[in-house]
C-alpha positions as CSV (number, residue, x, y, z in Angstrom):
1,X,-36.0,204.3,8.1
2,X,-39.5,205.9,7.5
3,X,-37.8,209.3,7.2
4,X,-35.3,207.9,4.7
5,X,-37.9,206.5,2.4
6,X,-40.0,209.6,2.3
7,X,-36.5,211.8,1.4
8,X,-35.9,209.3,-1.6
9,X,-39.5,209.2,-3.0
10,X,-39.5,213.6,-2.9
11,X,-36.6,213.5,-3.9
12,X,-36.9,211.7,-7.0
13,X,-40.4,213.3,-7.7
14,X,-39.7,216.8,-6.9
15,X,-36.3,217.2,-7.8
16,X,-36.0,219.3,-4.9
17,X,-33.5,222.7,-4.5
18,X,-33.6,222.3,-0.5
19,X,-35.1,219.6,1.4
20,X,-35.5,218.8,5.5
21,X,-37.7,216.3,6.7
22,X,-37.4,216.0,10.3
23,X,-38.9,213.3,12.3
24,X,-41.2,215.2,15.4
25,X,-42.9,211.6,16.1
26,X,-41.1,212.5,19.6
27,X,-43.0,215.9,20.3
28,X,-46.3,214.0,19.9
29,X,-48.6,211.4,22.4
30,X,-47.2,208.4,20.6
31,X,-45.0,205.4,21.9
32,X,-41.6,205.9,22.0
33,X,-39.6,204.5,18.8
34,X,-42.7,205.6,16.7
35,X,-41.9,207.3,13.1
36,X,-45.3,208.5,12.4
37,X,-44.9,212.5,12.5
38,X,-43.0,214.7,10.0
39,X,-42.3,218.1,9.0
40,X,-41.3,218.4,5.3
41,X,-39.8,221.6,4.2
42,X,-39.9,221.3,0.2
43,X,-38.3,223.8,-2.0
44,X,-38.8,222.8,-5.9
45,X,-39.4,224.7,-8.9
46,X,-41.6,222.2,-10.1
47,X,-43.9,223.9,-7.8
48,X,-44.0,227.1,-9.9
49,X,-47.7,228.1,-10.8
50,X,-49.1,225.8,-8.1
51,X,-51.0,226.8,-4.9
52,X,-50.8,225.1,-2.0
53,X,-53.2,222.9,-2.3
54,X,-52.1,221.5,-5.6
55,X,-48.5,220.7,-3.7
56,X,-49.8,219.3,-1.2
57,X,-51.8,216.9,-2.8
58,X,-49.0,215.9,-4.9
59,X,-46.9,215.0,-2.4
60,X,-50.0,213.0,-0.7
61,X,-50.0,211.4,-3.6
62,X,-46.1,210.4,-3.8
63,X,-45.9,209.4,-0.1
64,X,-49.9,207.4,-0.5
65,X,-47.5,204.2,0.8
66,X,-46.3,205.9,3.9
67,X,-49.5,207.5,4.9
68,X,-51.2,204.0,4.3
69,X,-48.8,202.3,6.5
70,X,-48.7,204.5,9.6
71,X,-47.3,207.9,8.8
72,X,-49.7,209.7,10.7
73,X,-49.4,213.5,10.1
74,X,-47.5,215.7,7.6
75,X,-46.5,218.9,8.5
76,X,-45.6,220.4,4.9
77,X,-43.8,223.7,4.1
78,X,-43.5,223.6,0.7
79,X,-42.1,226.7,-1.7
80,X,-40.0,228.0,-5.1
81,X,-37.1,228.8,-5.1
82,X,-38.4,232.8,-5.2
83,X,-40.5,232.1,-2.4
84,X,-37.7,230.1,-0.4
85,X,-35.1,233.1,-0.9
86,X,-37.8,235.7,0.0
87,X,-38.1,233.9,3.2
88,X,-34.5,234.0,4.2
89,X,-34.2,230.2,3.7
90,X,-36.0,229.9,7.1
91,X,-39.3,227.6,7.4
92,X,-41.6,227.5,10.2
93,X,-40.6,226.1,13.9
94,X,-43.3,223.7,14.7
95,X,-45.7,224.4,17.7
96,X,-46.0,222.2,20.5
97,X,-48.3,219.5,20.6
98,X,-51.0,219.3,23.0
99,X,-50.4,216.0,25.6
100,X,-47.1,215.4,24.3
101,X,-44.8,213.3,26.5
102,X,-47.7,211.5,28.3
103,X,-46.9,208.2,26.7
104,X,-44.4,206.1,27.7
């Protein structure tokens, strides 16, 4: 549910060429069932001429519910178009988090 509200609010703000938000709440120390850790891979050209910081902020910024109400971490990959294709359409694999699994 959590994941589908964030892919409706970028989705309608960024107009977005490719998007993946995947829900990694399960590699993370947190009680199972919990939606509370994402990775975002964001490709927009509305993000031509921006750094990084700049996108991410604006995305803060359109997901300020979620993060208020228990999203807990972001892990944002965002990109043009250009940038996407000069990648190979490929974002990061996400490292493994420190004490994950000890919770039931």
């Amino acid at each position: 549910m959590v994941r589908e509200q964030i892919e409706t609010k970028l989705r309608a703000a960024f107009e977005p060429v490719f998007m993946e938000v995947v829900d990694e709440s399960y590699r993370h120390n947190v009680p199972k069932g919990s939606e509370s850790h994402f990775k975002v891979v964001l490709v927009s050209d509305r993000f031509v001429g921006e750094r990084s910081l700049a996108r991410h902020r604006s995305i803060y910024a359109t997901l300020a519910q979620e993060l208020a109400d228990g999203v807990h971490a972001l892990a944002l990959h965002t990109y043009t178009t250009k940038e996407w294709e000069g990648l190979h359409n490929t974002a990061p694999v996400s490292p493994p988090c420190r004490g994950a699994g000890t919770q039931a």
